[in-house]
N, CA, C and O of each residue as an XYZ file, in Angstrom:
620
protein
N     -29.515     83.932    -31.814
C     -29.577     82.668    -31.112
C     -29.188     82.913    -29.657
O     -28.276     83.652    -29.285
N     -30.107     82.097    -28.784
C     -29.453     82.687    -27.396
C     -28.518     81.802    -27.013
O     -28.320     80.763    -27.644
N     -27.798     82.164    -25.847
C     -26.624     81.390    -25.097
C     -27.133     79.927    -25.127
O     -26.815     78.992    -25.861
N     -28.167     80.024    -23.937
C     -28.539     78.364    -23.722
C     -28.438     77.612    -25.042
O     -27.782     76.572    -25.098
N     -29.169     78.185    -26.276
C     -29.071     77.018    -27.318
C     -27.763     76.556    -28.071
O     -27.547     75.439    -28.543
N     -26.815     77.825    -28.080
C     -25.706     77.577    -28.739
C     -25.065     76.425    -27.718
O     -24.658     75.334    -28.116
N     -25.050     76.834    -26.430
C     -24.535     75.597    -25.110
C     -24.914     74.103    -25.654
O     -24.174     73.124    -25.747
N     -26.148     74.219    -25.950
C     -26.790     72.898    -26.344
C     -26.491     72.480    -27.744
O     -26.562     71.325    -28.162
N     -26.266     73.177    -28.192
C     -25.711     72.467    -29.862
C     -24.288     72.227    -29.436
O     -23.849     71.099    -29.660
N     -23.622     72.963    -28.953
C     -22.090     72.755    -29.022
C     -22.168     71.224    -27.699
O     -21.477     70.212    -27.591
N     -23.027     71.607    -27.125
C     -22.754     69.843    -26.039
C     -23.508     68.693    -27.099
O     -23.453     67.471    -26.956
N     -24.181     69.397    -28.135
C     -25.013     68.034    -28.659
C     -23.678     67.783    -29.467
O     -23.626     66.567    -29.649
N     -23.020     68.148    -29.804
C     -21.961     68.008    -30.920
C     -20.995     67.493    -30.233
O     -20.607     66.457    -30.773
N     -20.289     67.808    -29.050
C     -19.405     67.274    -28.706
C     -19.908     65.784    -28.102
O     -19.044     64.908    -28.040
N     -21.056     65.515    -27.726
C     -21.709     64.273    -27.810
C     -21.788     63.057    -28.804
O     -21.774     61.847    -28.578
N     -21.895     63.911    -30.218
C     -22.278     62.938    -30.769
C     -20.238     62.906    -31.376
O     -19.614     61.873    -31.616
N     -19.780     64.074    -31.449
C     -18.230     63.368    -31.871
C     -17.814     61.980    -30.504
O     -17.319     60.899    -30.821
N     -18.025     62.219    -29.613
C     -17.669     61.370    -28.729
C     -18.197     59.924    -28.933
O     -17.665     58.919    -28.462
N     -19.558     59.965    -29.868
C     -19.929     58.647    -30.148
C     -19.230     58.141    -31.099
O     -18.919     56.954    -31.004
N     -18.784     58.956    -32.320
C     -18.197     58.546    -33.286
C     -16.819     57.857    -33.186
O     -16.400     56.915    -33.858
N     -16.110     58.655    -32.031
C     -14.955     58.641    -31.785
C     -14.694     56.702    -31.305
O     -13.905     55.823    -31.651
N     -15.955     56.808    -30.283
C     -15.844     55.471    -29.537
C     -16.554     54.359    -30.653
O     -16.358     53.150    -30.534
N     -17.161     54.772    -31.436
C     -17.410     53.493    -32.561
C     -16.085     53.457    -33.328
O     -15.789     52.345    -33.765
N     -15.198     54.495    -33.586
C     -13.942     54.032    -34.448
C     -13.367     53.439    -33.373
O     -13.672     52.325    -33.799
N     -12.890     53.226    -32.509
C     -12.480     52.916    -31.525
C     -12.734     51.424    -31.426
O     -11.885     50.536    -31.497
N     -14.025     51.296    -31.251
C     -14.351     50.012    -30.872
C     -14.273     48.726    -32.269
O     -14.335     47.500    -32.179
N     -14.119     49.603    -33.495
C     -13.917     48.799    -34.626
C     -12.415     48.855    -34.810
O     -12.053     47.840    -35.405
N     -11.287     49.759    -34.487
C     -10.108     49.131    -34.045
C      -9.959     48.010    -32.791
O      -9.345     46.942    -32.775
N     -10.634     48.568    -31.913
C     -10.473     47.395    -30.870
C     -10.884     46.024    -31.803
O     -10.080     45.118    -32.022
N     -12.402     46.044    -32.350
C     -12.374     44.448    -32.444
C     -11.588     43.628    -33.405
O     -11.405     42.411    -33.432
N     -11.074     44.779    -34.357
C     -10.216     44.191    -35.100
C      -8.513     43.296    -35.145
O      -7.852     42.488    -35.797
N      -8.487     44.314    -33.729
C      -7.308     44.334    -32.971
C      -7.057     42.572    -32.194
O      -6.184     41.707    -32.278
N      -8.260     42.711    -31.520
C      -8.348     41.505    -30.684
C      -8.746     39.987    -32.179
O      -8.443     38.796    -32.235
N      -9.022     40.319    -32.512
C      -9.315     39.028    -33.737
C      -7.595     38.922    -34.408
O      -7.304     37.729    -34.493
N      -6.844     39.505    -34.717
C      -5.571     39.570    -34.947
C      -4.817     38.095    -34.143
O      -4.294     38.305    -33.048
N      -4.786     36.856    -34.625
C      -3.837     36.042    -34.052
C      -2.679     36.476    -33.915
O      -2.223     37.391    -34.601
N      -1.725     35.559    -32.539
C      -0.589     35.928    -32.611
C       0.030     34.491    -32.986
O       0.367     33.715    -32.093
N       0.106     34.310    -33.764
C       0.551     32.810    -34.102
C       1.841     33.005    -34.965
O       2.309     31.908    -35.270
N       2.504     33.977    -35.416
C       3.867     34.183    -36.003
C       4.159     35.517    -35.984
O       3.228     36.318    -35.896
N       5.722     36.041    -36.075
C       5.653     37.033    -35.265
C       5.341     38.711    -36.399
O       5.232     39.915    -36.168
N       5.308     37.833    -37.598
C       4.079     39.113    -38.760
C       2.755     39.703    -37.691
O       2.487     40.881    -37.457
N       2.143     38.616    -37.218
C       0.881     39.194    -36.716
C       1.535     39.088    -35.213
O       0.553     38.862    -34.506
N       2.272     39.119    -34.671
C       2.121     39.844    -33.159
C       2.691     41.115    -33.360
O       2.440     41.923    -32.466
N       3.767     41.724    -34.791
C       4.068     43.017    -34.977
C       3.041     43.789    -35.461
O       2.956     44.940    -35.034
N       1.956     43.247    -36.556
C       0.795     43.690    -36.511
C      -0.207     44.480    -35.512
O      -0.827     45.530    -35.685
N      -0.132     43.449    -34.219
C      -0.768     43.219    -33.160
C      -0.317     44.797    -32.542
O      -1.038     45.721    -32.165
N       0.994     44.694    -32.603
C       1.342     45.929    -31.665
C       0.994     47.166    -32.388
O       0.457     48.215    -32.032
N       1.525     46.673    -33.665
C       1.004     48.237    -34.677
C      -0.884     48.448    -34.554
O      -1.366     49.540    -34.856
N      -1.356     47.843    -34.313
C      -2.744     48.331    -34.237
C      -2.950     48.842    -32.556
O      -3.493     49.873    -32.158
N      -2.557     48.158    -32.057
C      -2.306     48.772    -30.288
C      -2.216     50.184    -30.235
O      -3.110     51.013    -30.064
N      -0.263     50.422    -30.510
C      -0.404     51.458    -30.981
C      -1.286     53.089    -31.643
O      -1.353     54.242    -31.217
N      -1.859     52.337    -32.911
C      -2.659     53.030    -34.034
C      -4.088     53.138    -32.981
O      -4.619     54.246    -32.907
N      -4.592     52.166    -32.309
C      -5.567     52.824    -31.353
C      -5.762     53.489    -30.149
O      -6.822     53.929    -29.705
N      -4.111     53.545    -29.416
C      -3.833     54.169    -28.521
C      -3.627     55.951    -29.081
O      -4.029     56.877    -28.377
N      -3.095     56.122    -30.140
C      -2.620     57.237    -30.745
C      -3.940     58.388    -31.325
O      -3.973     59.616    -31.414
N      -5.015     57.215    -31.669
C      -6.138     57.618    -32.374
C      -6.945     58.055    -30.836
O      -6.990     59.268    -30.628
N      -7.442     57.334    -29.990
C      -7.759     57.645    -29.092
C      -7.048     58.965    -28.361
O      -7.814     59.348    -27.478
N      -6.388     59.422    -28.394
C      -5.233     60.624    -27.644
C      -5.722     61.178    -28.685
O      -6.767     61.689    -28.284
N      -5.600     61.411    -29.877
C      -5.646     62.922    -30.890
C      -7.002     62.747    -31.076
O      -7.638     63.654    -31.614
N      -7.511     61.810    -30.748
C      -9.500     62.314    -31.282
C      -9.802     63.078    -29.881
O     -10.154     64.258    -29.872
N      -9.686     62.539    -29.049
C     -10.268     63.577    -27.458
C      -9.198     64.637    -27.694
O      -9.442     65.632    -27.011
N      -8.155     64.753    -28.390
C      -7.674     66.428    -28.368
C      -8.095     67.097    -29.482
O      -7.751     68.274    -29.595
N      -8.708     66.636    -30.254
C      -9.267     67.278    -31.309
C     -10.767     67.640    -30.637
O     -11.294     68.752    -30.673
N     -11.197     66.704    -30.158
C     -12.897     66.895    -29.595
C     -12.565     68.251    -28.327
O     -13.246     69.276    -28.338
N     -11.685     68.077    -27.527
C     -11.392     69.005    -26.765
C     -11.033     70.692    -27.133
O     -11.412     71.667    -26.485
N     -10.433     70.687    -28.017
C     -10.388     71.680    -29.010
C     -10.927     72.454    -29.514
O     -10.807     73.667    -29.688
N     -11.694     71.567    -29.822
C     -12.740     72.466    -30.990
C     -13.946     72.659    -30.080
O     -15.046     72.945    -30.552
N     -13.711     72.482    -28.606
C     -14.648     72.463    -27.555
C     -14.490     74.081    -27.043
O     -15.422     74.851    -26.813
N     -12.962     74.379    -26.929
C     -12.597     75.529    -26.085
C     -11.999     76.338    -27.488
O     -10.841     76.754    -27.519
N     -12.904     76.494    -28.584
C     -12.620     77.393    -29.894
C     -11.153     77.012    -29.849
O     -11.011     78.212    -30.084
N     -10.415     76.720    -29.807
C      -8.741     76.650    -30.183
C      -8.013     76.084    -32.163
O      -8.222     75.187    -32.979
N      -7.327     77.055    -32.058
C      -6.797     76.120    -33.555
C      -6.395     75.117    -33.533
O      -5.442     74.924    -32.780
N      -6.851     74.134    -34.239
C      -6.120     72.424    -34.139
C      -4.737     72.537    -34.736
O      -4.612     73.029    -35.857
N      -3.455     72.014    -33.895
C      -2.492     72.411    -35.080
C      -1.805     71.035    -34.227
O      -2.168     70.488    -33.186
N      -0.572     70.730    -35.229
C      -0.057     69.209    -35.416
C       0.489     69.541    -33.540
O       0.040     68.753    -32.707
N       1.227     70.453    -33.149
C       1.548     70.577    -31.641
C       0.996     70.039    -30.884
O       1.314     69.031    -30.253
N      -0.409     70.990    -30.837
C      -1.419     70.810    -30.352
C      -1.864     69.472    -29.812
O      -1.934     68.807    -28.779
N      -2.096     69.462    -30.965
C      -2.872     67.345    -30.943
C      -1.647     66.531    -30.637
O      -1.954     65.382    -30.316
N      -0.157     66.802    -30.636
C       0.134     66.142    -30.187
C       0.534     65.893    -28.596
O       0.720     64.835    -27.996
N       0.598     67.279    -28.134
C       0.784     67.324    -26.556
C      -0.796     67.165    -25.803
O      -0.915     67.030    -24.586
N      -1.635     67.196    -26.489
C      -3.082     67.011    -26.460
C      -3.265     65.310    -26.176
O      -3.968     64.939    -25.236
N      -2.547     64.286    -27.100
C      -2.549     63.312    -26.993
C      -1.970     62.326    -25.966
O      -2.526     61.529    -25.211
N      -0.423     62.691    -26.216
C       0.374     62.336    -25.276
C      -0.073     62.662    -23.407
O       0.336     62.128    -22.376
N      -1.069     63.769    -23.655
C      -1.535     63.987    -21.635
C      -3.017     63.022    -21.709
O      -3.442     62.433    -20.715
N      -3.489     62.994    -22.637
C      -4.855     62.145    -22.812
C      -4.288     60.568    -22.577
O      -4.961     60.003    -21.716
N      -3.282     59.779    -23.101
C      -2.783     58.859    -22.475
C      -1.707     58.553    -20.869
O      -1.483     57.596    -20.127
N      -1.429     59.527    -20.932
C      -0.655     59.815    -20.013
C      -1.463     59.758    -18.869
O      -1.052     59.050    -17.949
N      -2.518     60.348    -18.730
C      -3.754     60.241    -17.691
C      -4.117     58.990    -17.684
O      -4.259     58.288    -16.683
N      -4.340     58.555    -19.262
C      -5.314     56.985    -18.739
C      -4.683     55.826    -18.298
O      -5.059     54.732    -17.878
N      -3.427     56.471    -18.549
C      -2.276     55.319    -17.681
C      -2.018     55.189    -16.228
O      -1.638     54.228    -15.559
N      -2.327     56.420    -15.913
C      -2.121     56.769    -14.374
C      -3.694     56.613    -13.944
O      -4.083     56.168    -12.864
N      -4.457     57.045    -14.949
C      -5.975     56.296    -14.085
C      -5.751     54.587    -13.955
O      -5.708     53.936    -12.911
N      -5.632     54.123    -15.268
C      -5.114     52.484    -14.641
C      -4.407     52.283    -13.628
O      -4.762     51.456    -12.788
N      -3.311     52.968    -13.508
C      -2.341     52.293    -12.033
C      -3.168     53.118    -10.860
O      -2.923     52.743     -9.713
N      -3.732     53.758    -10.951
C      -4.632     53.890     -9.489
C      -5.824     53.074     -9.279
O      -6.413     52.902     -8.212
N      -6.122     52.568    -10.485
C      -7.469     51.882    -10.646
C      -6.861     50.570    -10.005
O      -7.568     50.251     -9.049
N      -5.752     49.647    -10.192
C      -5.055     48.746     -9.768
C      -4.811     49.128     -8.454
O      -5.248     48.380     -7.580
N      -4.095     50.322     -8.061
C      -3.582     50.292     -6.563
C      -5.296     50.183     -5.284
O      -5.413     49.772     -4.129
N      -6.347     50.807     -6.321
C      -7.579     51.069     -5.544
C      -7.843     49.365     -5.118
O      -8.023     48.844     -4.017
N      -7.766     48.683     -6.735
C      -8.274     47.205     -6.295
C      -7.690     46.050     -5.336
O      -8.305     45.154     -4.757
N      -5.757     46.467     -5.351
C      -5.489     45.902     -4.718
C      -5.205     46.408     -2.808
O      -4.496     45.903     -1.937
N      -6.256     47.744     -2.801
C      -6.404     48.017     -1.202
C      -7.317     47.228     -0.896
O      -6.928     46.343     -0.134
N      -9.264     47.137     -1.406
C     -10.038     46.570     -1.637
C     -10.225     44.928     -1.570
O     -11.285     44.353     -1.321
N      -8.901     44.285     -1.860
C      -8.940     43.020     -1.745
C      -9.589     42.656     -0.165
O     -10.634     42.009     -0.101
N      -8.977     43.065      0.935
C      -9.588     42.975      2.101
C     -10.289     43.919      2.965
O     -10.086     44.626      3.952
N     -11.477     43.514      1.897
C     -13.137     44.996      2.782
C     -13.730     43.852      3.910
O     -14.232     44.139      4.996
N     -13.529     42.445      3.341
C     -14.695     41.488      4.351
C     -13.505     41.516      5.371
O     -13.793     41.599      6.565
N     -12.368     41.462      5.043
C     -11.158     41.923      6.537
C     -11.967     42.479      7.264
O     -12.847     42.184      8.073
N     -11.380     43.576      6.707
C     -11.951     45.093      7.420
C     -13.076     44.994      8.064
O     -13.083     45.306      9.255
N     -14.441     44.476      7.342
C     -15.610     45.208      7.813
C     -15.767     43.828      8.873
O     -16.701     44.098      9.627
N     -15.345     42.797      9.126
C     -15.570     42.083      9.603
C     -14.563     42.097     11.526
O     -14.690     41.362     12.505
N     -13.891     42.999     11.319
C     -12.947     43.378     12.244
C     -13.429     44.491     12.943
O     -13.370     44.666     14.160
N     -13.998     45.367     11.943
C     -14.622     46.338     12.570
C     -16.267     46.001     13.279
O     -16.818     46.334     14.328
N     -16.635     45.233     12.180
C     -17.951     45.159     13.337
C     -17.696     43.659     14.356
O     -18.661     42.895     14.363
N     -16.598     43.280     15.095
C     -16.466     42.367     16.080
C     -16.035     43.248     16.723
O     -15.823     42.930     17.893
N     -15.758     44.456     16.406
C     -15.101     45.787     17.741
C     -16.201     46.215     18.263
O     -16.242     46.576     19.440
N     -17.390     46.241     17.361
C     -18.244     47.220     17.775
C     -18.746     46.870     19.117
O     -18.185     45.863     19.546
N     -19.377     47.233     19.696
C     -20.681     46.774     20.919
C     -21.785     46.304     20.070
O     -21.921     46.613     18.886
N     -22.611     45.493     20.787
C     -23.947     44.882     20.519
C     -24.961     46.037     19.557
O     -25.538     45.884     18.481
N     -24.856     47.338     20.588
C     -25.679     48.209     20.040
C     -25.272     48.807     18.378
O     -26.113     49.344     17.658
N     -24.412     48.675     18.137
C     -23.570     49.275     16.879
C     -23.984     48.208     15.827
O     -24.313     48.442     14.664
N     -23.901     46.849     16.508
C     -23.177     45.598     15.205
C     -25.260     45.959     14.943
O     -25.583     46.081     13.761
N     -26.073     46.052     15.682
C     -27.248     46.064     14.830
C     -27.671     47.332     14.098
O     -28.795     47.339     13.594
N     -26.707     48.653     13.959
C     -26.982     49.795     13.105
C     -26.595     49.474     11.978
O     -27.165     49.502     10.886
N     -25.078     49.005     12.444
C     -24.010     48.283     11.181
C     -23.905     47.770     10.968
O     -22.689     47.597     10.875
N     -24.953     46.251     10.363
C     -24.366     45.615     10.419
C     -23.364     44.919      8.861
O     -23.646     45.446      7.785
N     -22.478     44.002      8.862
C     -21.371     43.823      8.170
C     -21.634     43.749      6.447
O     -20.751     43.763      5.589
N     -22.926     43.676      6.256
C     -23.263     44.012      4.889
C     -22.502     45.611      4.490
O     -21.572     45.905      3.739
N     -23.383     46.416      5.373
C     -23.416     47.763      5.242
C     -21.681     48.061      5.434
O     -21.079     48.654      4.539
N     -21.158     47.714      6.346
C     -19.648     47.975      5.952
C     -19.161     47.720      4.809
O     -18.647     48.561      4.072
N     -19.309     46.284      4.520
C     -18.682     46.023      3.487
C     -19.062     47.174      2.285
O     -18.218     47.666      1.537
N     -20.514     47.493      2.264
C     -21.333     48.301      0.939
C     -20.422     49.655      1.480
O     -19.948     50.172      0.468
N     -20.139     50.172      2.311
C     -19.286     51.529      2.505
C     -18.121     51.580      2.141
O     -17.588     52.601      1.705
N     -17.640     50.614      2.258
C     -16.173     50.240      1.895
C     -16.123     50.725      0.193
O     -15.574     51.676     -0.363
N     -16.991     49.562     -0.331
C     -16.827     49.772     -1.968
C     -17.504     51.137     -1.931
O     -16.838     52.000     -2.503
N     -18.650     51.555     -1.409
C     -18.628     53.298     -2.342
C     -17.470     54.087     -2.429
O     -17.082     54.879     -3.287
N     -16.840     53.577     -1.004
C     -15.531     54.688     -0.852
C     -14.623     54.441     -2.131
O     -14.393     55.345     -2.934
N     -14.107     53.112     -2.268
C     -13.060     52.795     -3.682
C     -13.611     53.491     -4.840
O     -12.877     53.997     -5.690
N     -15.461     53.549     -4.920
C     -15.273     54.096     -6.211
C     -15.893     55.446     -6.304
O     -16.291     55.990     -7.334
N     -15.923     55.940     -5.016
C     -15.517     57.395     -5.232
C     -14.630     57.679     -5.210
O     -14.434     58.632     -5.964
N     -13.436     57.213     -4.456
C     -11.485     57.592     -5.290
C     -11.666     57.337     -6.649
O     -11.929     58.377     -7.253
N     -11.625     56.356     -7.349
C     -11.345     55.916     -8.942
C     -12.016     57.481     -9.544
O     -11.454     58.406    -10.130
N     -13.465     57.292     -9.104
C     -14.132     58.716     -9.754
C     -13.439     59.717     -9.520
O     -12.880     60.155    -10.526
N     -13.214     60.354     -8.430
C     -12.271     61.442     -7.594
C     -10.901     61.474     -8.632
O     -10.665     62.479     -9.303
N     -10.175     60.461     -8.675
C      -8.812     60.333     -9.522
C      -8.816     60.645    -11.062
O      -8.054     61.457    -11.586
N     -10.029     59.699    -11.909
C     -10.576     59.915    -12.947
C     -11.001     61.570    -13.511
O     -10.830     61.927    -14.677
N     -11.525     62.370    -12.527
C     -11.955     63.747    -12.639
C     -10.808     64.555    -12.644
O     -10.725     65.477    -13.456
N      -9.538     64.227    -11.500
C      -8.716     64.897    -11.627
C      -7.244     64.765    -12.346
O      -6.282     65.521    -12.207
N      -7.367     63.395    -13.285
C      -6.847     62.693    -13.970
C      -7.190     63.720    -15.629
O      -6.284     64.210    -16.304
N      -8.432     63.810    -15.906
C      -9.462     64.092    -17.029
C      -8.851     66.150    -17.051
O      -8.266     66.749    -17.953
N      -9.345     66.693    -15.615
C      -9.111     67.794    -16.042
C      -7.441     68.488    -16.141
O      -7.105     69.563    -16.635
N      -6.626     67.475    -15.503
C      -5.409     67.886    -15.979
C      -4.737     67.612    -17.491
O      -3.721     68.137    -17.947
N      -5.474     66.787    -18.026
C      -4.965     66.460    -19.355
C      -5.745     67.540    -20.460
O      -5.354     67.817    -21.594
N      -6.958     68.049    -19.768
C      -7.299     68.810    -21.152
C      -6.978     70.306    -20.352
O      -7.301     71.259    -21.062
N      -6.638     70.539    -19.555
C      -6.516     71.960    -18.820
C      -5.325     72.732    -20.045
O      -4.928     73.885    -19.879
């Protein structure tokens, strides 16, 4: 078998675990969210499934990661595997928050900047296009953060 195909089975595989992963996922989530909190049985419930899908999510991407870079799965493993897989997506959230709350004022910005400009500028630039530069920039940080968020947790 040559290289390229084994590449391609092992990405078709880690593909399709990744689908599986996110359909268990998403059938804890909906189960999760249908959970009333109307006494405090089901808001301890509530948290125990939180939990149980935060935990599941962390050891399935360290298991998928794993068995990505040949490694033995062992209880360690998956668990320091898990704990950096949340640990990241926590710190991608609080940057994802700090990104949105810079972002609150782009029509500020772009509207400040193109009353600076000269005549000749405000018709290259004009305040659409700032504003549209503004947001690529936010979500090339989130992406930028996300990438380097992603490869420190499975490194």
């Amino acid at each position: 078998m040559s290289a390229s195909r084994s590449l391609l089975r092992s990405l078709a595989s880690a593909a399709l675990q990744q689908i599986a992963l996110a359909a268990v996922l998403s059938l804890l989530l909906f189960a999760w969210l249908h959970v009333p909190d109307a006494n405090a049985f089901e808001v301890l419930l509530s948290l125990v499934l939180a939990l149980l899908i935060a935990s599941a999510a962390g050891t399935g991407e360290s298991v998928i990661a794993l068995r990505m870079t040949g490694r033995s799965v062992t209880a360690r493993r998956l668990a320091i595997g898990a704990v950096a897989v949340i640990v990241a997506a926590l710190l991608w959230y609080g940057v994802s928050l700090g990104v949105d709350k810079l972002s609150l004022n782009d029509g500020l910005r772009a509207g400040y900047l193109n009353s600076r400009f000269p005549a000749g500028l405000r018709r290259a630039f004009p305040y659409e296009h700032i504003v549209r530069g503004f947001r690529l920039r936010w979500s090339a940080l989130r992406w930028v953060a996300a990438g380097r968020l992603a490869a420190a947790a499975f490194a």
